[in-house]
N, C-alpha and C positions, 0 to 999 in steps of 0.2 A: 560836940558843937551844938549849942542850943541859940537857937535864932527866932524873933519872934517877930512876927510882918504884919507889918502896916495896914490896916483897910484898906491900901490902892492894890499892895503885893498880895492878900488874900482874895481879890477879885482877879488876880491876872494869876493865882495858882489851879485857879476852877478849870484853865485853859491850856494848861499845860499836864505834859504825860503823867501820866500815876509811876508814882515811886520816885519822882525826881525829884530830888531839890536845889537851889541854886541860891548860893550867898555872896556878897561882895567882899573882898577882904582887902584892908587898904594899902599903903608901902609900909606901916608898920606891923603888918604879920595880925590885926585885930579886924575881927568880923563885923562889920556895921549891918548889914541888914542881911536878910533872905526868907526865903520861902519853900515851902516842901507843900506836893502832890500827894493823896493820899490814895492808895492802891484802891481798884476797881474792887466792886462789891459782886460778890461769887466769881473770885479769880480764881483760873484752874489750877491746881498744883500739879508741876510737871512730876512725872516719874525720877524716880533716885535716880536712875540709870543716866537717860537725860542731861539732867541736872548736873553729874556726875561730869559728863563729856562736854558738856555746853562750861565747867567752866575751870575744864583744862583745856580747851580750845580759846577761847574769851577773857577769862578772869574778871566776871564782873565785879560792881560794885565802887572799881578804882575809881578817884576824884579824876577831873579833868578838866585845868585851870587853861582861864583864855585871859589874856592882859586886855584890861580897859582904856581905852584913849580918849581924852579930851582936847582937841582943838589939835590933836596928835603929836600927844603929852601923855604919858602914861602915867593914870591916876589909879593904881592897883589892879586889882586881879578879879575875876567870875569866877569861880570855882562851883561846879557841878559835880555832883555824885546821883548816882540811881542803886535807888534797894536791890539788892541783888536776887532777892526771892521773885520780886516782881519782875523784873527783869528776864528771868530765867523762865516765871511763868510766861509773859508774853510771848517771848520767845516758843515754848512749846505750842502757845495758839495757834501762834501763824502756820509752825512749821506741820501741825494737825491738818489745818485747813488747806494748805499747800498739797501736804501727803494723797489728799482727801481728792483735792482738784487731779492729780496725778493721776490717780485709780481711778477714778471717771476717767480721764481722756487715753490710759491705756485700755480700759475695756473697751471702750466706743472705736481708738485706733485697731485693738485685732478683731471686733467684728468687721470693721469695714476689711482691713487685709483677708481675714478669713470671706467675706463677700466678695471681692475680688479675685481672689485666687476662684474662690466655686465657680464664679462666672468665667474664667477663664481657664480652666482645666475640666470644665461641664465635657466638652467635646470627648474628654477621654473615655466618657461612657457610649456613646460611637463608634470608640476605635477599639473599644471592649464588645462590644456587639457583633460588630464587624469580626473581627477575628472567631471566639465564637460562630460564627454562621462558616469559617475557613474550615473550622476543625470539625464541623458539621460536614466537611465535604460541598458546604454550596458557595459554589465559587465564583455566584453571580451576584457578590457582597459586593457595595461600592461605598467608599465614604465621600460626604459634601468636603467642597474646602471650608476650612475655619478660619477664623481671625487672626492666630496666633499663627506668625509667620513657618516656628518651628515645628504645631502640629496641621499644616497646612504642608510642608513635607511630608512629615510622618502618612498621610492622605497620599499623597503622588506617589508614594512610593508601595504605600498598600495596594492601591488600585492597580498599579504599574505589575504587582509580583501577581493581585488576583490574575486579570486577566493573561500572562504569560503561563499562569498555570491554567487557567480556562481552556488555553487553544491547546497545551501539552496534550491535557488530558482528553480532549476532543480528536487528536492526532492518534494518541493513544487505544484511545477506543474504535478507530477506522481501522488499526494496524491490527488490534487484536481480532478487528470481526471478518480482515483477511485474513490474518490467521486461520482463523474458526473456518471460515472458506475453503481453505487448504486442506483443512487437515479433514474435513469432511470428504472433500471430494479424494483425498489420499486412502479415506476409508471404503468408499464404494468402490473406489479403483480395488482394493486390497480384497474386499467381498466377493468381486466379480472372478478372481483369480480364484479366491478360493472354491467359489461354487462351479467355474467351471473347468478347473486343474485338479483341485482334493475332490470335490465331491463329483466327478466322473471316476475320479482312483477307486473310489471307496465303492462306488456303485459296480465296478467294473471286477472288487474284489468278494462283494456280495454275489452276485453274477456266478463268479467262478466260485464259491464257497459252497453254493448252493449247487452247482453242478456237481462240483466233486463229491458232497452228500449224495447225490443222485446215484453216481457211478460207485460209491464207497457201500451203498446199501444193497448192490448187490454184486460186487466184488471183492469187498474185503470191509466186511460189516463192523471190524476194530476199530476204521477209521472215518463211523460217521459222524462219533461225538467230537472227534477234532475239529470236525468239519463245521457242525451247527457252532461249536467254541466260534469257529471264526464268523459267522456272522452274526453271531450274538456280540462278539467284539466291531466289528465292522456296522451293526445296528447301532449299540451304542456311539460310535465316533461321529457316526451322520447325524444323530441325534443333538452330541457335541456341537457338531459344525453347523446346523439350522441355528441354534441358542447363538452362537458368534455371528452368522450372517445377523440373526436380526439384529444384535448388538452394533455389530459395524454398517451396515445399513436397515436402517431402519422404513415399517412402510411411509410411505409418500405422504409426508403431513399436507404439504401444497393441496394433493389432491382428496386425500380423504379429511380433511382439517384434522386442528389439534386435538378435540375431543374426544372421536373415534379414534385416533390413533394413541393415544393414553389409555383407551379402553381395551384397546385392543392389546396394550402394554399389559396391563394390570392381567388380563385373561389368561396370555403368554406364561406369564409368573404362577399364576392361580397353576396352571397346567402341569410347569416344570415342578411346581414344589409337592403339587397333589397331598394338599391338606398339613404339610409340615411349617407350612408359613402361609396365613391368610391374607391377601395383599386386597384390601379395597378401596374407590375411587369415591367423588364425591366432586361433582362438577356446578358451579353458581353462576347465572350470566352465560352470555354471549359471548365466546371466541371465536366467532367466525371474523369479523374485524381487525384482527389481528393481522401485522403484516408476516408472508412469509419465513422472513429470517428470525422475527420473535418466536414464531409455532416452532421452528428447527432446533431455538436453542435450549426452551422452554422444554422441548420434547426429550434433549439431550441431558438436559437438569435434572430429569425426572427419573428418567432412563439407570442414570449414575448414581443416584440416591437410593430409589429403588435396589439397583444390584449390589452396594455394599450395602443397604441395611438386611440384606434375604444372607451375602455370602458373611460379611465382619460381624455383623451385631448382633447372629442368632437369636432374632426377633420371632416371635410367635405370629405376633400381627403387625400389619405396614398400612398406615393412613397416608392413603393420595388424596389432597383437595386443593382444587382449583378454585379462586372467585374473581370473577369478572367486575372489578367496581368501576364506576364514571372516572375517576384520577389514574385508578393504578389496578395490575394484574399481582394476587396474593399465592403463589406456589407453596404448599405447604406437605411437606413427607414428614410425619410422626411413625415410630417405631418405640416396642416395650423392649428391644435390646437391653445388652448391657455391653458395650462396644467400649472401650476407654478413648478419652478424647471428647470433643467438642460436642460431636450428634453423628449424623448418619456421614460417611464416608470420611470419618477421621482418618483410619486405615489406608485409604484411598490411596494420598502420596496426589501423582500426577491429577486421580480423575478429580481430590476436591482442588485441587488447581487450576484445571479444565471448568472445576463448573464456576470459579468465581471469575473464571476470564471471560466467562459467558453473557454470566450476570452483570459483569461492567461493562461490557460492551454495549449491552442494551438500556446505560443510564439505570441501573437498581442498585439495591444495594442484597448482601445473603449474610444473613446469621444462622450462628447454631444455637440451640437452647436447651436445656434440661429440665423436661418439667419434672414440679415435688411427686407426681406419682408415678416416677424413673422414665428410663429411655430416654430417647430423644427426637430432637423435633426442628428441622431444617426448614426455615422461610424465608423465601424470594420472592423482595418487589421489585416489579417494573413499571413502569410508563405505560399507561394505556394510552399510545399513541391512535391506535385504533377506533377510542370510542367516539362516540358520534358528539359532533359539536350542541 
């Protein structure tokens, strides 16, 4: 169809879309006028693909006749068609520009959700902390309420479990340090029988051992090695039974404090081992502040430490050291054993059970450790409830 327009149709085609063109055609099927748009200057060419899809969805290109009316009299037909290249181009502009607008406002949409959620799941580093300081053992962890109704639960219900285990574990610790009360006093009780039931037996068989040596030397001279056999046996068992008495009571830390009576531990040891085991002390600070039942347990810790690292971990040498710091009291028994197990009283069984029911009771906590130059090395902290404000 070749059409050729008017000077009024070439000023009203300046106005109209690129690629379009628009002819009248009369009731006898003949073209009188029309006008064609001519494509924009550096129109983008869409991609084949595009293109491809854009026009098995569409089909551009097709005419698209609209009947003319005169006085509403039908005086032929409009008949529009658009270039399909152009068409297809536009087409790709907008839907560019569209695409374009899309990825901006999804990027700007998930920072703000990603900004939203942070501000609203912030609190779970709270309740991450909090737990942490649970499994620290410090049970005096609280969380604030938050905003978010359901970690405003997850809150009620942490603080609700801390404190229920707060007062457990404080019931706990009164239960074990009557315990610890009992079974002390069950052992001076058990001392005192022995000292004065066994060790009047033993003295009473030394006594007579020694006599019959007496009478054996000058009546029947055969029988005076039996005789010394028996108080040499009878020497030794008293020997025995002192090592137990001071095991099961030990001297009076109340009245001689905890210092001298660890010195006086380490001396006891120094004695019995007479150079096969060197057992030495090392005192920092002030324990005279200390409340009683600390000096007793303290003393008991040491005590138990001590006796399996000299009997299990055939140790050469035993480090005792105490320090006294402003927060807290530092127990520390180093041995160059080689005991298997944790550190000093692995062996133990009951006594290293005894000594961490000690230890908790008194609010500390007790490790064992291995240092890289062997043996081992047992440290307990406490509460220096005692030090001065």
């Amino acid at each position: 169809m070749s059409i050729t327009p008017t000077p009024d149709l070439q000023r009203v085609a300046a106005l109209m879309e690129p690629g379009l063109c628009i002819a009248y055609r009369d009731d006898a099927g003949t073209f009188r006028q029309g006008v064609c748009s001519g494509a924009l200057a550096g129109e983008t060419t869409a991609p084949e693909s595009f293109a491809a899809l854009y026009r098995a969805f569409f089909r551009p290109g097709e005419p698209v006749s609209v009947p003319v009316l005169v006085a509403g009299n039908p005086r032929g037909v409009a008949v529009a068609t658009f270039d399909p290249v152009t068409q297809i181009g536009q087409s790709w502009r907008e839907a560019s520009r569209l695409l374009s607008i899309m990825a901006v406002a999804l990027a700007g949409l998930c920072l703000a959700v990603y900004a939203a959620l942070a501000r609203a799941l912030r609190p779970t580093l709270s309740i991450q902390a909090g737990l942490k300081q649970l499994a620290a053992n410090d049970l005096s962890a609280r969380l604030p309420r938050f905003d978010l109704a359901e970690l405003s639960a997850i809150s009620e219900v942490f603080n609700t479990l801390a404190q229920r285990l707060q007062a457990a574990l404080a019931e706990r610790n009164a239960l074990t340090r009557k315990l610890i009360e009992v079974q002390d006093e069950e052992r001076r009780h058990l001392a005192r029988e022995l000292h004065d039931e066994f060790g009047q037996s033993l003295s009473a068989i030394a006594a007579q051992a020694a006599a019959a040596a007496h009478t054996a030397e000058r009546e029947s001279p055969t029988l005076r090695e039996e005789c010394r056999g028996i108080s040499r046996t009878t020497a030794h068992m008293m020997e025995t039974l002192r090592g137990a008495l001071v095991r099961l009571r030990p001297p009076d830390v109340e009245e001689l404090g905890l210092t001298l009576s660890l010195e006086s531990l380490v001396a006891s040891w120094n004695a019995i081992e007479k150079g096969r085991t060197r057992f030495d002390i090392e005192v920092i600070g002030d324990l005279d502040g200390l409340p009683a039942s600390a000096c007793a347990n303290l003393y008991r810790v040491a005590q138990e430490a001590i006796t399996n690292a000299a009997k299990h971990a055939h140790a050469r040498r035993v480090q005792l050291r105490i320090e006294a710091a402003e927060t807290d009291i530092v127990l520390t028994v180093e041995d160059d054993g080689e005991a298997a197990g944790p550190g000093p009283g692995a062996k133990a069984g009951m006594g290293l059970l005894g000594m961490h029911e000690r230890v908790v009771s008194l609010g500390g906590t007790l490790r064992f450790e291995r240092p890289a130059s062997g043996g081992a090395r047992l440290v307990v902290r406490i509460p220096n409830v005692g030090a001065a404000p």
